[in-house]
N, C-alpha and C positions, 0 to 999 in steps of 0.2 A: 391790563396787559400792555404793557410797551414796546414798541418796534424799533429796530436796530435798522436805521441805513447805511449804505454801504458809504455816502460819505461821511457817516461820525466816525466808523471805524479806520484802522490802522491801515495804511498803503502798503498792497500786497507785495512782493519782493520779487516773486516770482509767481506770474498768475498761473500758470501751467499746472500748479500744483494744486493749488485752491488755498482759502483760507484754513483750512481743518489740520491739515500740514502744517503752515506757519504754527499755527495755535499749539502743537503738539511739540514743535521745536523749541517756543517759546518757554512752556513748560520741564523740556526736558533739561534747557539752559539753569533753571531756578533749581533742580535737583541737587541735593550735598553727596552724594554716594555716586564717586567714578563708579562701580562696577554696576549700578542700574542707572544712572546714562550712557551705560557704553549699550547695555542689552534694550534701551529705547532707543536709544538711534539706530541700531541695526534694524528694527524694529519697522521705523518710520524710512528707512534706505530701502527695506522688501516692497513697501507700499508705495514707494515713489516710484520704484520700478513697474508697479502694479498700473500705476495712474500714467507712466510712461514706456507704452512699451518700445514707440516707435526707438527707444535711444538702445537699445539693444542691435540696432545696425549700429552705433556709431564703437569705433575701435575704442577697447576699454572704457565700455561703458560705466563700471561698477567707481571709475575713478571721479566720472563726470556726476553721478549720484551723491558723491560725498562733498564733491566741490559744491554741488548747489545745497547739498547741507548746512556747509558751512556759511554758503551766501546768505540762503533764508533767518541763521540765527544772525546776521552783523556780525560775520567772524567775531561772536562770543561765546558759541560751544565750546567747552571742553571735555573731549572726548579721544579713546584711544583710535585712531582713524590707520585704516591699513596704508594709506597715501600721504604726503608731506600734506603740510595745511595751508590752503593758499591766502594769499593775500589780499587786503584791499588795493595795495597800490598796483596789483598786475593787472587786475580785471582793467584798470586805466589805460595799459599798454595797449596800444591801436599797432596791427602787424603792419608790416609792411607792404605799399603798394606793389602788387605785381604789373604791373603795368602793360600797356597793350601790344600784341605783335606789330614791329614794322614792317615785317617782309612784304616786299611787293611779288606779286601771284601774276603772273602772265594771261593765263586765262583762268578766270574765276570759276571757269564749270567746271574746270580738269582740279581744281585747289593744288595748294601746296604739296597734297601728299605724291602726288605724277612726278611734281621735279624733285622730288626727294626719290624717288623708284631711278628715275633717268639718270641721275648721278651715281647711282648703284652700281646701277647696268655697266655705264660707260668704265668703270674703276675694273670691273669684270673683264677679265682676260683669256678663258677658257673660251671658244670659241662657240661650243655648241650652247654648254650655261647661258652664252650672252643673247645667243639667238632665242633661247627659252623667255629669258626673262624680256627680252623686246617685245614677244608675241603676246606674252603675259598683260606686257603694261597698254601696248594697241589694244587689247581684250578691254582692259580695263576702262580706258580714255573712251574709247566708242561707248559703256556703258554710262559711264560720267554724262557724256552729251546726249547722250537720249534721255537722262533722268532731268537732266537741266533742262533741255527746250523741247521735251515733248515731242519729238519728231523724228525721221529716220535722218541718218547721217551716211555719204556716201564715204566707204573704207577709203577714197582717196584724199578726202579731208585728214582723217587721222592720220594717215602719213606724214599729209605736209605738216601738220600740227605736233606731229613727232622729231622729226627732221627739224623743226625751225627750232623748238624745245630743246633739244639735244646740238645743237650747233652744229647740226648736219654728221655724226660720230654715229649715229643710230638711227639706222634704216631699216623696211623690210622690201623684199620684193612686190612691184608693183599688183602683182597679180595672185596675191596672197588676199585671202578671206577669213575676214576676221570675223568672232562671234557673234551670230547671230542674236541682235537685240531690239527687243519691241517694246514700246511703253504700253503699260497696259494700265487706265483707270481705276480707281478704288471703283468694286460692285456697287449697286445702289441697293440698300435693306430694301428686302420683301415687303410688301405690301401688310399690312395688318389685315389677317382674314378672320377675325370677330363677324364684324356684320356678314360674311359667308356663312360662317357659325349659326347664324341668327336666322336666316334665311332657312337654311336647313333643317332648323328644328321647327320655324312657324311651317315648314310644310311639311314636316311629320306630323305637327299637331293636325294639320288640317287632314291629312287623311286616317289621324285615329277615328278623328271625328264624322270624317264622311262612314267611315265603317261603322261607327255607333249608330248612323241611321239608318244604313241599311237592316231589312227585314231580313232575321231569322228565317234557315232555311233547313227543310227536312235533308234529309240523306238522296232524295230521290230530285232538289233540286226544287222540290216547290215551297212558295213562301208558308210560314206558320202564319196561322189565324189566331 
């Protein structure tokens, strides 16, 4: 009996799928009869979905099933495929760098999204809306910096941290109270109570057993002989 390793064999195209896949692709490529290569690859698309389910998040999946069909045989399948047939020379195409933000962030704990809210606000010319949404965004910022430093913040900080943010256009009254915020720690898991477990049952064992030695007693309380 002779053994097969995996370096004699063929380099797999796509491991994800395994070699039994290849091997079934490979076969279906050698077929003469389009209409039982079309009914084996559909065949071998239900089972790739089988062996993949996670791809069923990704949008139009059933598309990306047949593109890696076609990868697995060396774009040599032919097959009626409900999708264009892709190419070798696109999988080459590298997309385009998105590249990183440059914005500069004033304060890091408050992020970008505060002076995107404060620009809002200030564009806001209804007068009571504006005062809505300033108290909104102080709520907001006072939660921001308890998350960030773990500690309490006095409502007079957020003020000035609003005011300098806004270019002095958004204000609240000094003696306005903002939402009450507390950092509170992740709990720490419960203890593992097994060996309580354990303890509990060696001392039930122990008082079966003290009862096994006590002596049988009559109805009247005295011991049997």
């Amino acid at each position: 009996m002779s053994f097969e390793y995996n370096t004699t064999r063929n380099e797999l195209i796509l491991a994800e799928y395994g070699r039994n896949v290849q091997n079934m692709v490979k076969y279906i490529i050698e077929l003469e009869d389009l209409e039982e290569r079309n009914k084996y690859a559909q065949a071998v698309i239900d089972l790739m979905g089988f062996l993949n389910p996670h791809l069923r998040d990704v949008a139009d999946f059933k598309h990306k099933l047949w593109d890696h069909l076609h990868i697995i045989s060396g774009y040599k399948i032919e097959v009626d495929s409900p999708y264009p047939k892709p190419t070798p020379e696109a999988a080459l195409v590298k997309p385009q760098h998105i590249g990183y933000p440059q914005q500069k962030i004033t304060y890091k704990h408050y992020g970008k999204t505060v002076e995107v809210m404060i620009e809002r606000a200030k564009a806001v010319e209804e007068p009571e809306r504006r005062a809505a949404m300033v108290q909104g965004i102080a709520n907001f910022m006072k939660m921001a910096y308890v998350t960030w430093n773990k500690d309490s913040v006095a409502d007079e900080t957020i003020l000035k941290n609003l005011r300098e943010l806004s270019g002095g256009q958004l204000e609240l009254d000094e003696n306005v109270n903002l939402a009450k915020v507390e950092f509170k720690p992740v709990a720490a898991r419960p203890q593992n109570n097994n060996n309580n477990r354990g303890r509990n049952n060696n001392n039930k064992g122990r008082q079966n057993n003290n009862n096994n030695n006590r002596p049988a007693r009559n109805n009247n309380g005295k011991p049997r002989h």
